[in-house]
C-alpha positions as protocol buffer text, in pm:
chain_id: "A"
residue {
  index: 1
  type: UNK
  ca { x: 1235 y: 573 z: -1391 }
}
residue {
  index: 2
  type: UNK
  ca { x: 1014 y: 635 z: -1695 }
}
residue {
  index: 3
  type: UNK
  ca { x: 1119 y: 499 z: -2057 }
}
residue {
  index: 4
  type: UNK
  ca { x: 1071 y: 640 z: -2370 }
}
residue {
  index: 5
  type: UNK
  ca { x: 801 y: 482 z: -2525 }
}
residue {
  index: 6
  type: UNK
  ca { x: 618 y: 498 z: -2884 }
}
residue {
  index: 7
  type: UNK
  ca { x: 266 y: 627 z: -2873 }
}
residue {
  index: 8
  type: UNK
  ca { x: 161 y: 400 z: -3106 }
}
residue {
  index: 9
  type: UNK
  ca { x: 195 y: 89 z: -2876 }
}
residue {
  index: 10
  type: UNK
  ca { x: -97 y: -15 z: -2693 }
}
residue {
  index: 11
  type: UNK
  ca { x: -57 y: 117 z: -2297 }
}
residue {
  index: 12
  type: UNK
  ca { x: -73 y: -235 z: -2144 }
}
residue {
  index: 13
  type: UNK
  ca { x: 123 y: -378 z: -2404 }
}
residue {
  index: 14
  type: UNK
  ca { x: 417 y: -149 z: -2304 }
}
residue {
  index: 15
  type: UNK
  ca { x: 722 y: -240 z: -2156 }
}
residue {
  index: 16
  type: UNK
  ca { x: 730 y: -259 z: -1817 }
}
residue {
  index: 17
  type: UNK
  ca { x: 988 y: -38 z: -1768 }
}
residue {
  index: 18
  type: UNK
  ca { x: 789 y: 262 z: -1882 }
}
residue {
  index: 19
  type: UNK
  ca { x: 662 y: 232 z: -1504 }
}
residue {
  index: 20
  type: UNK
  ca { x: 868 y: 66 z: -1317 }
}
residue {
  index: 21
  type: UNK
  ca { x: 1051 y: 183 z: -1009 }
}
residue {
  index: 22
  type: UNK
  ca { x: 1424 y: 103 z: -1034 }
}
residue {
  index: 23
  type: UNK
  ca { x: 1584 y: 270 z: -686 }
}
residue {
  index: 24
  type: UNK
  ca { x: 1493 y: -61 z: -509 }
}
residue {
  index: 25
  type: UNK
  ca { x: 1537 y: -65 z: -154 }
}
residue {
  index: 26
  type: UNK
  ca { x: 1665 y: -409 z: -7 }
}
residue {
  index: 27
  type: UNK
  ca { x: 1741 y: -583 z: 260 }
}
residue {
  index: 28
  type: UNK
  ca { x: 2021 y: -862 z: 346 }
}
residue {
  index: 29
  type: UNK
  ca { x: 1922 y: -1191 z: 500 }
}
residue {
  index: 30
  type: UNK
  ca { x: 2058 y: -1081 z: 838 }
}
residue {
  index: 31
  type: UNK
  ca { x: 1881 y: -793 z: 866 }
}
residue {
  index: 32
  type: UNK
  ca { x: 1676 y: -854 z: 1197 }
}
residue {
  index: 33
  type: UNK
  ca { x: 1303 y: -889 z: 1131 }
}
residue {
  index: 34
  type: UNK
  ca { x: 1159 y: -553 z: 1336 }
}
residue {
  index: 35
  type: UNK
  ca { x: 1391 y: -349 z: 1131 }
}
residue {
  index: 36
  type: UNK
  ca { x: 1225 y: -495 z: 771 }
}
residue {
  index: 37
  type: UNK
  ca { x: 888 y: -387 z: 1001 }
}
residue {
  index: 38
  type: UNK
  ca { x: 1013 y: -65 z: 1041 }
}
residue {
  index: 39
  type: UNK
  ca { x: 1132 y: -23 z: 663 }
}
residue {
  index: 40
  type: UNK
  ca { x: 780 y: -157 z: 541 }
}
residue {
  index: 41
  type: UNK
  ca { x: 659 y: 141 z: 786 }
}
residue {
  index: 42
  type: UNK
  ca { x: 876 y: 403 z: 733 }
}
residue {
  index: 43
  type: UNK
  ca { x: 862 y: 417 z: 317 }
}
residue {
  index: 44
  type: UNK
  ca { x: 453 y: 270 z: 295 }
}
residue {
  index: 45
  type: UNK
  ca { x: 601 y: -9 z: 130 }
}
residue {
  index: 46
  type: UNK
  ca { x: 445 y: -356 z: 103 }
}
residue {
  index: 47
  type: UNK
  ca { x: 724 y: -571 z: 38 }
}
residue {
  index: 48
  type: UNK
  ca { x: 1103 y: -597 z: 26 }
}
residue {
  index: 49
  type: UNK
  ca { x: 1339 y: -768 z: -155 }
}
residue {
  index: 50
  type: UNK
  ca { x: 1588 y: -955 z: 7 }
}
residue {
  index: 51
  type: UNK
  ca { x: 1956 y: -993 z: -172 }
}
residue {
  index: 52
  type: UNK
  ca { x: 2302 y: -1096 z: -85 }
}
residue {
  index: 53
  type: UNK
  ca { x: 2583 y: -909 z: -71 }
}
residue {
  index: 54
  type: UNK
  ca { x: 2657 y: -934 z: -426 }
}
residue {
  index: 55
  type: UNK
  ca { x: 2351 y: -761 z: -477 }
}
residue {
  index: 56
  type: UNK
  ca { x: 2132 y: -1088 z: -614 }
}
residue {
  index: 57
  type: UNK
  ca { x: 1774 y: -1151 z: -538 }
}
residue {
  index: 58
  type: UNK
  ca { x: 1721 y: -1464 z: -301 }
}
residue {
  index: 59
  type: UNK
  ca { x: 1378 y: -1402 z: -169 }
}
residue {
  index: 60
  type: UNK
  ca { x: 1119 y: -1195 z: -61 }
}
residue {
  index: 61
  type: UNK
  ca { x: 931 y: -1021 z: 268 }
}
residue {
  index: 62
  type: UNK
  ca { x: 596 y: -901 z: 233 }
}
residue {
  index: 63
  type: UNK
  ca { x: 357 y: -713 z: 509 }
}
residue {
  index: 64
  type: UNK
  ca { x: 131 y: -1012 z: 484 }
}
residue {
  index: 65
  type: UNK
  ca { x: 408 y: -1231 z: 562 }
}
residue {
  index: 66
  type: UNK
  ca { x: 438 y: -972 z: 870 }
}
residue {
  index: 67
  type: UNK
  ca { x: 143 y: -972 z: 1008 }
}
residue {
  index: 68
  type: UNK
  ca { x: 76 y: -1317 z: 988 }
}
residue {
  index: 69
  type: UNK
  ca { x: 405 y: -1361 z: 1192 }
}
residue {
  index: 70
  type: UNK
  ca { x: 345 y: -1142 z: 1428 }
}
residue {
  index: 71
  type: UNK
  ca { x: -64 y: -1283 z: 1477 }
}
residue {
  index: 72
  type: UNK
  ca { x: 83 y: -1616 z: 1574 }
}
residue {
  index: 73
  type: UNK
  ca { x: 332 y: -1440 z: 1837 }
}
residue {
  index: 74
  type: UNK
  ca { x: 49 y: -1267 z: 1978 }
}
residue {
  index: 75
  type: UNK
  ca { x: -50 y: -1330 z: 2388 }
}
residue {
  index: 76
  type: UNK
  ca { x: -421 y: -1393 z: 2523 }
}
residue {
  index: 77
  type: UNK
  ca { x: -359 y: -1136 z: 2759 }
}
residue {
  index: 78
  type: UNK
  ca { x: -533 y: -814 z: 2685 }
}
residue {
  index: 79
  type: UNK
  ca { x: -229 y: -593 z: 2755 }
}
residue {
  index: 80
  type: UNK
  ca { x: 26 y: -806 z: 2521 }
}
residue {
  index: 81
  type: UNK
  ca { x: 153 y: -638 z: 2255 }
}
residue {
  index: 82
  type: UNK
  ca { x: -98 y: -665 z: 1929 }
}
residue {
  index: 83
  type: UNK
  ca { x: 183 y: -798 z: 1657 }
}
residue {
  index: 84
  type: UNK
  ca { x: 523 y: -893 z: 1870 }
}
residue {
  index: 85
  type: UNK
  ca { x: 786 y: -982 z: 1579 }
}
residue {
  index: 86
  type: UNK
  ca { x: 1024 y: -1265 z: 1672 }
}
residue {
  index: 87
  type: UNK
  ca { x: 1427 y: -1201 z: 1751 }
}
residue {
  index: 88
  type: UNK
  ca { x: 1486 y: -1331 z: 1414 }
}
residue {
  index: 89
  type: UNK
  ca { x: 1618 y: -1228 z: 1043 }
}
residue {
  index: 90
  type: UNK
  ca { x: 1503 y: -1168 z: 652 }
}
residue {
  index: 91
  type: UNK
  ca { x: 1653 y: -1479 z: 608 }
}
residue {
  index: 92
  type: UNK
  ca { x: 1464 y: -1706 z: 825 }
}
residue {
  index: 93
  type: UNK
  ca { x: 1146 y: -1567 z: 728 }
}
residue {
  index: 94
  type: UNK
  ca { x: 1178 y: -1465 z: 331 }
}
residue {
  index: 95
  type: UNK
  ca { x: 962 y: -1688 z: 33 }
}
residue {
  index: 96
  type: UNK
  ca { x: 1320 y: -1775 z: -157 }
}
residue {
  index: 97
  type: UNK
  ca { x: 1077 y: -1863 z: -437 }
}
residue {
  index: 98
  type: UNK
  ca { x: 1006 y: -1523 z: -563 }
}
residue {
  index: 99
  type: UNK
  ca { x: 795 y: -1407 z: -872 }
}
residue {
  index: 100
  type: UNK
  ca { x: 995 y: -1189 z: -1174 }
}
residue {
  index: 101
  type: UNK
  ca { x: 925 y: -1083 z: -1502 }
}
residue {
  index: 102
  type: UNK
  ca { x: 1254 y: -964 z: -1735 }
}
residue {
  index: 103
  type: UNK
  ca { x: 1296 y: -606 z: -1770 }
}
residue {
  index: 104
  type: UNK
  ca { x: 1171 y: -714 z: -2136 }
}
residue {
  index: 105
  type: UNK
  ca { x: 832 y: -794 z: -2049 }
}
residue {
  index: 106
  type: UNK
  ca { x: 540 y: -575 z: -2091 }
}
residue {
  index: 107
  type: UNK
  ca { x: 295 y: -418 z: -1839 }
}
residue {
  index: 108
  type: UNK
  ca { x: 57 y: -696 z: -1943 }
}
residue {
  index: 109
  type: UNK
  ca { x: 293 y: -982 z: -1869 }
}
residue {
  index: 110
  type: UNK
  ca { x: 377 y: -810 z: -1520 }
}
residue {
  index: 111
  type: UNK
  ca { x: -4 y: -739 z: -1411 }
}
residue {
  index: 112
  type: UNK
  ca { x: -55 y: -1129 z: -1475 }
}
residue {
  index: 113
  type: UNK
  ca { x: 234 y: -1183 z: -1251 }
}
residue {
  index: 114
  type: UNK
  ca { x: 98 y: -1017 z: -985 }
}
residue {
  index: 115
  type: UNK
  ca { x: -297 y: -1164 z: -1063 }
}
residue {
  index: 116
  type: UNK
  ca { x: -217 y: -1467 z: -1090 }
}
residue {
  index: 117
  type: UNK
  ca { x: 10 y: -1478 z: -766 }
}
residue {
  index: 118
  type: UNK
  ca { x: -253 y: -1230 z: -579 }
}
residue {
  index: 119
  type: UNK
  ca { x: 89 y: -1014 z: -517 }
}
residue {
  index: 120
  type: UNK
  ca { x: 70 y: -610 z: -536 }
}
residue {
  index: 121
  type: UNK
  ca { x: 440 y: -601 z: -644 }
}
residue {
  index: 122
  type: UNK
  ca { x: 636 y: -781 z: -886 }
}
residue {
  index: 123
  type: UNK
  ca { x: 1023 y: -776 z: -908 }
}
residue {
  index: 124
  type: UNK
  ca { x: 1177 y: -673 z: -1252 }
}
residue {
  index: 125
  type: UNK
  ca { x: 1513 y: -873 z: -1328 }
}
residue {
  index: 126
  type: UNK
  ca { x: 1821 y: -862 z: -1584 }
}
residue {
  index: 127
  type: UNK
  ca { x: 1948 y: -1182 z: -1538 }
}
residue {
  index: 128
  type: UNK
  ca { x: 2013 y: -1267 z: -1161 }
}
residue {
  index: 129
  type: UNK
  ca { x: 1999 y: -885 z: -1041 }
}
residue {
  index: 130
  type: UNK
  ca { x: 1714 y: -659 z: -963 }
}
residue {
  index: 131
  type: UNK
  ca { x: 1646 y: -418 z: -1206 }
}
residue {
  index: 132
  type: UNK
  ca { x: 1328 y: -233 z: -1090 }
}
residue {
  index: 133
  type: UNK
  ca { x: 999 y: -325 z: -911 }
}
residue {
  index: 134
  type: UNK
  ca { x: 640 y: -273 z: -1054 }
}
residue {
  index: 135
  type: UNK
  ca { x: 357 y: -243 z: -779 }
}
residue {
  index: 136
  type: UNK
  ca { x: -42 y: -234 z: -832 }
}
residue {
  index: 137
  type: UNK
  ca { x: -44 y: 145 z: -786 }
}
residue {
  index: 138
  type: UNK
  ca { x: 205 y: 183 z: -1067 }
}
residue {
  index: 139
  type: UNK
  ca { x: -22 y: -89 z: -1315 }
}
residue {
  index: 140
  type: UNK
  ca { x: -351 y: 125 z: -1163 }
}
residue {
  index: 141
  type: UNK
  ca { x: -163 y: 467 z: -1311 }
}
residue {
  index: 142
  type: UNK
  ca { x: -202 y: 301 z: -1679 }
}
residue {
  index: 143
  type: UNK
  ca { x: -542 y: 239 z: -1646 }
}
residue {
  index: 144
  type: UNK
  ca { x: -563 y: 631 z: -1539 }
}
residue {
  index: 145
  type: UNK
  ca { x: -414 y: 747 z: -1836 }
}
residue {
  index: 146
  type: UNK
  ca { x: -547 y: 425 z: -2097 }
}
residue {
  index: 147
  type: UNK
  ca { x: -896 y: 638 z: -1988 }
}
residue {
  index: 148
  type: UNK
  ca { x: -1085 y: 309 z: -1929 }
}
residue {
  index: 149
  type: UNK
  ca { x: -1435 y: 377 z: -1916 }
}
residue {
  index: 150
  type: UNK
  ca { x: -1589 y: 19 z: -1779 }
}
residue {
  index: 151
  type: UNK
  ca { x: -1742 y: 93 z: -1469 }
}
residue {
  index: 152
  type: UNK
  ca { x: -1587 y: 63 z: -1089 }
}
residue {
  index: 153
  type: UNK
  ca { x: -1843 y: -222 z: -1024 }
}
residue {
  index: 154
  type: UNK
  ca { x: -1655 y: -431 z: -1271 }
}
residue {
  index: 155
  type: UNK
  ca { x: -1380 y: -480 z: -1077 }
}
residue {
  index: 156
  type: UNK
  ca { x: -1511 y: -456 z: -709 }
}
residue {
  index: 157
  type: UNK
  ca { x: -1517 y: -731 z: -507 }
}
residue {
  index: 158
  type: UNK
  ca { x: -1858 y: -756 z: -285 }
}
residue {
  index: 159
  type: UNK
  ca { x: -1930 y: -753 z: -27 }
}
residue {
  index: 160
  type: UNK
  ca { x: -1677 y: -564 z: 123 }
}
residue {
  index: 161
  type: UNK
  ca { x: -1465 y: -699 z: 436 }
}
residue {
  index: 162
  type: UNK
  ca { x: -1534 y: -435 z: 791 }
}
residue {
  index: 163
  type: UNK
  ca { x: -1511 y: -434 z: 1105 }
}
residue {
  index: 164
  type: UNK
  ca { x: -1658 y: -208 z: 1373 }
}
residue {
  index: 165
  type: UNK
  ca { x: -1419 y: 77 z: 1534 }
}
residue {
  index: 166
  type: UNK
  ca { x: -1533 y: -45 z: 1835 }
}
residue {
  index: 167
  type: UNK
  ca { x: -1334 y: -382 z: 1782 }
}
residue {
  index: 168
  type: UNK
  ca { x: -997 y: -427 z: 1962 }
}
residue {
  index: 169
  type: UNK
  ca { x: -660 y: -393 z: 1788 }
}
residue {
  index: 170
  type: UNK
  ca { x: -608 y: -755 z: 1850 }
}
residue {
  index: 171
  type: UNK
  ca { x: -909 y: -864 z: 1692 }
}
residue {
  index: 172
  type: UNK
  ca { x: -850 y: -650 z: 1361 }
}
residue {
  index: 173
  type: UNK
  ca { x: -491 y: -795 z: 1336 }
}
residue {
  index: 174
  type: UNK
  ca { x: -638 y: -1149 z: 1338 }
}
residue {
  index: 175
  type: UNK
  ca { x: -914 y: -1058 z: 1100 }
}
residue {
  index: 176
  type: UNK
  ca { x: -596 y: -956 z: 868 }
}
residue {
  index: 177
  type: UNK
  ca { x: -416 y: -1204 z: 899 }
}
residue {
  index: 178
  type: UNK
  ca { x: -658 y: -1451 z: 900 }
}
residue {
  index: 179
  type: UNK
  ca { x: -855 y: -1361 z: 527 }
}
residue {
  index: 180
  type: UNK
  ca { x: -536 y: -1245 z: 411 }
}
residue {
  index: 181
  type: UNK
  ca { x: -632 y: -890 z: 266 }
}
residue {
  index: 182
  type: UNK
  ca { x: -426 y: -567 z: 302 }
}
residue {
  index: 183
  type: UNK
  ca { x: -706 y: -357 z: 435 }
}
residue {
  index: 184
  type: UNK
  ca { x: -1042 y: -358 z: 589 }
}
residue {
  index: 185
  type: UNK
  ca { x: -1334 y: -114 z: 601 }
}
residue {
  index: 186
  type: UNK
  ca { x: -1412 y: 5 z: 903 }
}
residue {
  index: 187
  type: UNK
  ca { x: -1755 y: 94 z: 974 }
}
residue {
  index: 188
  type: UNK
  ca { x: -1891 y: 296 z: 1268 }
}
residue {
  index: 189
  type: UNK
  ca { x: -2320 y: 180 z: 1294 }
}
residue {
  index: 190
  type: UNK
  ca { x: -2233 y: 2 z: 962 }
}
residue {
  index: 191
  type: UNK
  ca { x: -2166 y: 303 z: 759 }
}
residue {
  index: 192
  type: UNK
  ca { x: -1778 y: 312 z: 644 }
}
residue {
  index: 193
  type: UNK
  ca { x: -1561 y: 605 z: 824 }
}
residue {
  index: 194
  type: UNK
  ca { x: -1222 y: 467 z: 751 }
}
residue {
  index: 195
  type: UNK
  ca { x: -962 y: 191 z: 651 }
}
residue {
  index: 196
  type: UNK
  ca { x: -738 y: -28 z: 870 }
}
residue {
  index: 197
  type: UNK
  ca { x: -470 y: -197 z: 679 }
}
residue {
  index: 198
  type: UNK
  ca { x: -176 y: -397 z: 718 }
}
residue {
  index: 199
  type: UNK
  ca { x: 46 y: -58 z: 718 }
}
residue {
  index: 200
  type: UNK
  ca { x: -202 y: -5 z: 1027 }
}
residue {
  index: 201
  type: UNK
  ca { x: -126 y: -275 z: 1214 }
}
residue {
  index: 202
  type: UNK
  ca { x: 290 y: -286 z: 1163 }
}
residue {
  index: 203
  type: UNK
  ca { x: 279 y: 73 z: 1291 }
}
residue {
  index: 204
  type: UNK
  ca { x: 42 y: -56 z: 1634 }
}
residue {
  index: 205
  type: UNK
  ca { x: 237 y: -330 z: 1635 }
}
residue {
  index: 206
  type: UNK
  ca { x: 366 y: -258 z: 2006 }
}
residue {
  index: 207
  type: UNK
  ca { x: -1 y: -133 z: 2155 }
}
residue {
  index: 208
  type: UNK
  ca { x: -175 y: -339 z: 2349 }
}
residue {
  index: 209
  type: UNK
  ca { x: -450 y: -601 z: 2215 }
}
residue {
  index: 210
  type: UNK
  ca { x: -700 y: -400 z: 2429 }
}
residue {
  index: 211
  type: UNK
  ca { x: -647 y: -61 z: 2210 }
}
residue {
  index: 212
  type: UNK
  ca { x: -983 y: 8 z: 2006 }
}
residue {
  index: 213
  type: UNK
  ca { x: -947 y: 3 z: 1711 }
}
residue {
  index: 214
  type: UNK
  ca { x: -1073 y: 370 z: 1675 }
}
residue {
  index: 215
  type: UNK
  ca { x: -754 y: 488 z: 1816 }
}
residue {
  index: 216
  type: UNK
  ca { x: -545 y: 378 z: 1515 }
}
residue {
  index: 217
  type: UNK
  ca { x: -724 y: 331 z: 1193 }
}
residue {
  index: 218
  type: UNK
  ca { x: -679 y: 570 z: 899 }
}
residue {
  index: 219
  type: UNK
  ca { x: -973 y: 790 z: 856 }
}
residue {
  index: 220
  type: UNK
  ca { x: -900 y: 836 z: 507 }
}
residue {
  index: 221
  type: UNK
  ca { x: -1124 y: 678 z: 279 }
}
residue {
  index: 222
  type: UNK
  ca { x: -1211 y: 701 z: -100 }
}
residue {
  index: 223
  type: UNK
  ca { x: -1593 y: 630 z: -181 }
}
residue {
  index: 224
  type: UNK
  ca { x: -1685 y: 675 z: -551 }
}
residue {
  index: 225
  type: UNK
  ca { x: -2038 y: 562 z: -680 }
}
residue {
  index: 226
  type: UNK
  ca { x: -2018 y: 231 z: -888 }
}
residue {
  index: 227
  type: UNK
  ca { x: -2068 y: 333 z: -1212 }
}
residue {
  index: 228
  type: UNK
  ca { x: -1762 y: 524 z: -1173 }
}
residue {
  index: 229
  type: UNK
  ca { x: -1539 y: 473 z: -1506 }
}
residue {
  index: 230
  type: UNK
  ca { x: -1205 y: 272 z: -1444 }
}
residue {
  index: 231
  type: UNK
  ca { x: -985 y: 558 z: -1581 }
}
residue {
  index: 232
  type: UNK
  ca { x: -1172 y: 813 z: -1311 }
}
residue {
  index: 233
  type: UNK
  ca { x: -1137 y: 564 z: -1023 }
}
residue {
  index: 234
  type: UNK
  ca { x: -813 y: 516 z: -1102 }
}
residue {
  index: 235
  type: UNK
  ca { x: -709 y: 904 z: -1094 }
}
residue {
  index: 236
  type: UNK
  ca { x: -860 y: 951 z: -778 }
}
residue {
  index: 237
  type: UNK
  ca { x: -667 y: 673 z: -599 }
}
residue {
  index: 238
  type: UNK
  ca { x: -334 y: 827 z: -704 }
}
residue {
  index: 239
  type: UNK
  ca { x: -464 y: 1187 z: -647 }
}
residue {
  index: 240
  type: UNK
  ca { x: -553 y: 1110 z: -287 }
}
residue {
  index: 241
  type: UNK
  ca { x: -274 y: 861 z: -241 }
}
residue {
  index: 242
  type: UNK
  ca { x: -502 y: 594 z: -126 }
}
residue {
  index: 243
  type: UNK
  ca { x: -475 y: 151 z: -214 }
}
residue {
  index: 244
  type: UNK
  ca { x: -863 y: 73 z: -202 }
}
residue {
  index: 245
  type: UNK
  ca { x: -1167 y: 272 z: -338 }
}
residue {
  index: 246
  type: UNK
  ca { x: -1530 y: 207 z: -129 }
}
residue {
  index: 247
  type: UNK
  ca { x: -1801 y: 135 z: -419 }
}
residue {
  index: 248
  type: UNK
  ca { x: -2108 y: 282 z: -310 }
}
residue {
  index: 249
  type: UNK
  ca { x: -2485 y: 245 z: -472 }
}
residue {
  index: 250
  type: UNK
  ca { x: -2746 y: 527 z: -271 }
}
residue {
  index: 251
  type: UNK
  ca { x: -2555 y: 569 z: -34 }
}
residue {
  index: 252
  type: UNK
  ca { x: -2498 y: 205 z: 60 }
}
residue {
  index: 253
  type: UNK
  ca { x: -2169 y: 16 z: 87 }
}
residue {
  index: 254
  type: UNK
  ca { x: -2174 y: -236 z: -215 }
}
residue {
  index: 255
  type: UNK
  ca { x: -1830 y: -359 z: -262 }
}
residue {
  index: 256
  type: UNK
  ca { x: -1422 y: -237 z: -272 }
}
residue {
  index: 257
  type: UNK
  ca { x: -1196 y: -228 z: -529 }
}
residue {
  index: 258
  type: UNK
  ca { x: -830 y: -252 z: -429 }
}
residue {
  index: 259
  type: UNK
  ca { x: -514 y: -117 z: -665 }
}
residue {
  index: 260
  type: UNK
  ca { x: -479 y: -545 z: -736 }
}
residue {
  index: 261
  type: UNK
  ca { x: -824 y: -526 z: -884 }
}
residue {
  index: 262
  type: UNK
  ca { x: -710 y: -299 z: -1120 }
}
residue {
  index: 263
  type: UNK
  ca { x: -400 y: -497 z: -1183 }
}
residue {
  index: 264
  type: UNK
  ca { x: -618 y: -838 z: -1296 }
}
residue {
  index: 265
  type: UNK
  ca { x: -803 y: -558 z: -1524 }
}
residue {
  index: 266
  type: UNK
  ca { x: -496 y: -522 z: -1703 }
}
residue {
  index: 267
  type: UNK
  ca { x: -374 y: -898 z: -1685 }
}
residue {
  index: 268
  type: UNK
  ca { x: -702 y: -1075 z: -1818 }
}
């Protein structure tokens, strides 16, 4: 849902319901945890609110909180299954302590939210109820239209996280879990040739720790020269549906900037 909103007020400064998404899908705390994994798959969704039957928020589920669960179940064995989920449910395995803004707020105060929490989504309340949920990609669509013109190295983080699409599924879920990012670069003779993300590695889940990674990583991938402007950067990772732009300097792999990135833009 998009609000109304005077032309005169500064984008960020907006309120964050001008870009919030209010058709929330939730879950209950007995929903088992491979069917959350198979929401989070299903709908390219990064987290999920969890409510109770009177329809208030009591906690969270995110695909980090996924895949870190499911590294820990992993076997040695090469044939185990690369992210086994436990027989167990939202409720067992939810953060109760979740971060909202009111539906009040403005895009500002939500992007802080989210920066300050390292979060790509941030629940919108009235009162004890969800009223909407903002994510990175929606804060990242203000900078597109705010026409930002500081460059795409401002923002990057360097030097980017890869790994080789020779490495085995197993090994790229750990790397995941392990620095706690939603994506890696994944180079082939250390030029990039794709992504491998936590979407990724929920959808392998069931392969075997063996698989290389080649056989499952997204060979989608967004490279955009530094000096790109914000506003640009940010229009091409909605046009081309993408979470993570490659910044590139000659040809050369110089950093990544993720739709969070743009989020702390906003927030500081």
């Amino acid at each position: 849902m998009i609000a109304a909103v005077s032309a005169s007020v500064p984008p960020f400064e907006r309120p964050v319901a001008a870009c919030m998404t209010s058709a929330v899908l939730t879950v209950c705390p007995d929903t088992p945890v491979f069917e959350v994994a198979a929401l989070m798959d299903e709908h390219r969704i990064s987290c999920l609110p969890v409510t109770d039957l009177a329809g208030i928020l009591c906690g969270i589920i995110s695909r980090t909180d996924l895949v870190a669960l499911g590294a820990l179940q992993a076997g040695a064995r090469r044939e185990s299954p690369a992210m086994p989920l436990p027989r167990r449910k939202a409720g067992d395995i939810m953060t109760s302590r979740v971060v909202t803004v009111p539906v009040t707020s403005s895009v500002r105060t939500a992007a802080q939210a989210m920066a300050s929490h390292a979060i790509h989504h941030v629940i919108v309340v009235d009162g004890p109820s969800v009223a909407g949920i903002v994510s990175a990609v929606d804060v990242a669509a203000i900078v597109r239209d705010s026409r930002v013109v500081a460059p795409l190295s401002s923002i990057m983080s360097s030097p980017a996280i890869t790994v080789e699409s020779q490495t085995t599924l197993g090994s790229a879920i750990e790397l995941l879990s392990r620095v706690r990012v939603s994506g890696l670069i994944v180079t082939a003779n250390e030029r990039p040739i794709g992504t491998f993300t936590q979407n990724d590695a929920l959808a392998a889940r069931d392969l075997p720790r063996s698989t290389p990674l080649d056989a499952v990583y997204e060979p989608a991938l967004l490279c955009l020269p530094e000096e790109t402007p914000l506003y640009v950067a940010a229009r091409q990772l909605a046009h081309h549906d993408v979470r993570r732009i490659v910044a590139c300097a000659r040809g050369a792999v110089v950093g990544v900037a993720t739709s969070l990135d743009f989020v702390r833009y906003v927030a500081w």
